[in-house]
C-alpha positions in Angstrom: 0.0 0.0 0.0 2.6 2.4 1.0 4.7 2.1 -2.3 1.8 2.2 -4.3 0.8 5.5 -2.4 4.8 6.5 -3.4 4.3 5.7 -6.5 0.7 7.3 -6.8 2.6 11.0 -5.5 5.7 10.6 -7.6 3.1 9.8 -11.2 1.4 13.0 -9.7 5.0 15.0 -9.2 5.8 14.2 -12.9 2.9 15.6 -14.3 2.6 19.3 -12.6 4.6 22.1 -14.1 7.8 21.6 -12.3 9.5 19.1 -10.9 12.9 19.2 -8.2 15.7 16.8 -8.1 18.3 16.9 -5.4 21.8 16.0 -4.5 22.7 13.4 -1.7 24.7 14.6 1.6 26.0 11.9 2.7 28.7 10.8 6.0 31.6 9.2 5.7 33.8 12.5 4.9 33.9 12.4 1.2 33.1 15.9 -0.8 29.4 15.2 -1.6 28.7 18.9 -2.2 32.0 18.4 -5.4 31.4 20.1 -9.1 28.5 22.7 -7.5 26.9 23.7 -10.5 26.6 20.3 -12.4 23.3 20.0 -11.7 22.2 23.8 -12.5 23.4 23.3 -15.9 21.9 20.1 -16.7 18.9 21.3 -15.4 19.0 24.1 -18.1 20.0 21.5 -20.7 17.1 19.2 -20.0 14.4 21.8 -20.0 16.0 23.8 -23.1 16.4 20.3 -24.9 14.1 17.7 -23.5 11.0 19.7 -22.2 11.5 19.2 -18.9 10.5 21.4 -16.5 12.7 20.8 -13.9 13.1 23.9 -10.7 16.4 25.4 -11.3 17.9 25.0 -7.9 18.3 21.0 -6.7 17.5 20.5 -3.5 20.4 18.9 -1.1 18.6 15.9 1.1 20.1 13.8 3.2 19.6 9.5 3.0 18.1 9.3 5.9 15.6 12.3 5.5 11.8 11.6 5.1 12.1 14.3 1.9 14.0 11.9 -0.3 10.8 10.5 -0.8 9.4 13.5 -2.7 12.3 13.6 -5.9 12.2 11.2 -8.6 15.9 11.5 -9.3 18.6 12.0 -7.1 22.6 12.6 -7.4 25.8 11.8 -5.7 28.8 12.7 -6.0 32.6 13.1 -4.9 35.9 11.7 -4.6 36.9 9.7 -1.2 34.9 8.3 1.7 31.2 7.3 2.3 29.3 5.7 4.9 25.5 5.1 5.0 24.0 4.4 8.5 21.7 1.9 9.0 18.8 4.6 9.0 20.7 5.6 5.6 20.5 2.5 4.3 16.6 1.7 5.4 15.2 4.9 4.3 17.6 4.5 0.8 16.2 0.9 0.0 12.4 2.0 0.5 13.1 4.9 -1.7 14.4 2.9 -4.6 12.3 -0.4 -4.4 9.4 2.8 -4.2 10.0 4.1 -7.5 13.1 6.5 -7.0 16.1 6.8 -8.5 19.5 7.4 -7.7 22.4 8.0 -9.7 25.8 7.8 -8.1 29.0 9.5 -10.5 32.4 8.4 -9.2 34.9 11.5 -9.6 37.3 9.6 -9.7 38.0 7.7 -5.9 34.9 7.0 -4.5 34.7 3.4 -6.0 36.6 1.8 -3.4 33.7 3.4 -0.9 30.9 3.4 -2.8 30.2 -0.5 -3.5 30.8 -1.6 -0.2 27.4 0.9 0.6 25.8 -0.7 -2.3 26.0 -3.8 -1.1 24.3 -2.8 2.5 21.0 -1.4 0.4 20.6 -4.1 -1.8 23.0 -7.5 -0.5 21.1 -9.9 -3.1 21.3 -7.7 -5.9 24.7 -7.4 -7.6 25.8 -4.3 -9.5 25.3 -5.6 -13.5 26.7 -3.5 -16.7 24.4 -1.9 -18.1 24.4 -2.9 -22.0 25.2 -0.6 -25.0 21.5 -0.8 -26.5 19.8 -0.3 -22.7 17.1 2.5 -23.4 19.1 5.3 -20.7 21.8 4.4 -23.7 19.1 5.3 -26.8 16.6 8.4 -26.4 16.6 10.7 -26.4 20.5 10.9 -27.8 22.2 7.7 -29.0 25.5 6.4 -27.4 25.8 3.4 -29.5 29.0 2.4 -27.2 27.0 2.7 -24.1 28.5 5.6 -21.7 30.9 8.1 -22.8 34.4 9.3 -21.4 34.4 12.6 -20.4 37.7 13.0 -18.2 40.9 10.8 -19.1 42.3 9.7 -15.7 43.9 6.2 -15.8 43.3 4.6 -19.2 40.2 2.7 -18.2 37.1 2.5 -20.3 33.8 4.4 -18.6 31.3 1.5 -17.1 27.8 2.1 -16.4 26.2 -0.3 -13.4 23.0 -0.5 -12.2 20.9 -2.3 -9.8 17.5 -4.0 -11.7 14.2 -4.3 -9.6 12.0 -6.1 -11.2 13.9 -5.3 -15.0 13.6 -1.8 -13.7 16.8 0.3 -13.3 17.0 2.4 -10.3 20.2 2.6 -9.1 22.6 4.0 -11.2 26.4 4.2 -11.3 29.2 5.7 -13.3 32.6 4.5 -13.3 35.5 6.2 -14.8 33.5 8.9 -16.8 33.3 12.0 -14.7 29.8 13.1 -16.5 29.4 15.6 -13.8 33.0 17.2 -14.5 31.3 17.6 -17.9 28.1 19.7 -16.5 29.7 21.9 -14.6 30.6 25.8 -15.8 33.1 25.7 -19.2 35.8 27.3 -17.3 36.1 24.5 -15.0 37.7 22.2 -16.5 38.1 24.0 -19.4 36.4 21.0 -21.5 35.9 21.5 -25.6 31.8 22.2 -26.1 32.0 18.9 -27.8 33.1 16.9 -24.6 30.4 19.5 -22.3 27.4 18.5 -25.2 28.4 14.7 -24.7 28.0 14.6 -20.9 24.8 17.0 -20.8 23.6 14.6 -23.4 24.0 11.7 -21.2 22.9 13.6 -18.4 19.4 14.1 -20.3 19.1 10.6 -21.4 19.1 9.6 -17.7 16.4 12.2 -16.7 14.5 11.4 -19.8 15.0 7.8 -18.7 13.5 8.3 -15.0 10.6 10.5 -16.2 8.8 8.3 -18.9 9.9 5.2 -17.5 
């Protein structure tokens, strides 16, 4: 009853005139509140390109909080540690197995962290790559190799994971991309408009992805 109630609010969200996404504060000492105005800008991409109508300013909820309940999609972020709490981990699993999402984009040193806290909201469920011709990969831009590369760190190729519920994604992880490097202001990494159109493009697909699916 209760996640059909979820699920009966979040249908409701999706269809007023705006909608709000937010960014995870989490514990553990890693730099959740990293690249600032990533999700500004691909707020502004999504409603200038996809006809969302997303509030310009995300939100910042914690895992624990009763509000992350009310956004459809939220984002984490950071390089180095993190820790969910038992209370994190409750209130994070209801969430997702609700109908929320959450997308989780390594910067590069939070992979060592970030499984292990994975594995405490969903220990039956393993982390599977997400294939090339998965719909988050097709509309509304197509990434016919699956995720891009957006920052060159170590050589490796970018990996999208995901946790499935029910042949639903609703966990999402990036591994060696960086997408939100890519959102943030040009003169912050200084990235080509090429690379910054490639990760707002991805960055679209996946809120395209959460709000018709």
């Amino acid at each position: 009853m209760k996640k059909a109630l979820f699920l009966l609010l979040l249908s409701s969200s999706l269809s007023c005139f705006s909608q709000e996404i937010a960014l995870l504060k989490y514990s553990g000492g890693g730099d959740w509140y990293a690249n600032p105005t990533s999700l500004p800008n691909l707020i502004k991409y999504c409603n200038a390109n996809i006809n969302t109508k997303i509030k310009l300013k995300p939100r910042t909820v914690e895992p624990s909080s009763p509000d992350l309940l009310s956004y459809p999609f939220v984002h984490m972020t950071g390089h180095g540690n993190v820790v969910f709490s038992e209370s994190d981990v409750t209130n994070l699993r209801k969430y997702l197995l609700g109908g929320g999402f959450l997308h989780i984009d390594d910067n590069y040193g939070m992979d060592q962290y970030i499984r292990k806290e994975i594995k405490k909201i969903f220990p039956n469920n393993n982390l599977i790559e997400i294939p090339s011709n998965h719909p988050i990969f097709q509309k509304t831009f197509v990434f016919a190799n699956g995720l891009p590369k957006i920052h060159e760190h170590d050589g490796k190729r970018p990996q999208a994971f995901g946790i499935f519920i029910e042949n639903k994604l609703v966990l999402l992880y990036t591994f060696e991309c960086d997408l939100g490097d890519g959102w943030e202001d040009p003169e912050v990494n200084n990235d080509p408009l090429e690379v910054r159109e490639k990760a707002l493009k991805m960055g679209a697909n996946i809120i395209n992805y959460i709000f018709t699916n």
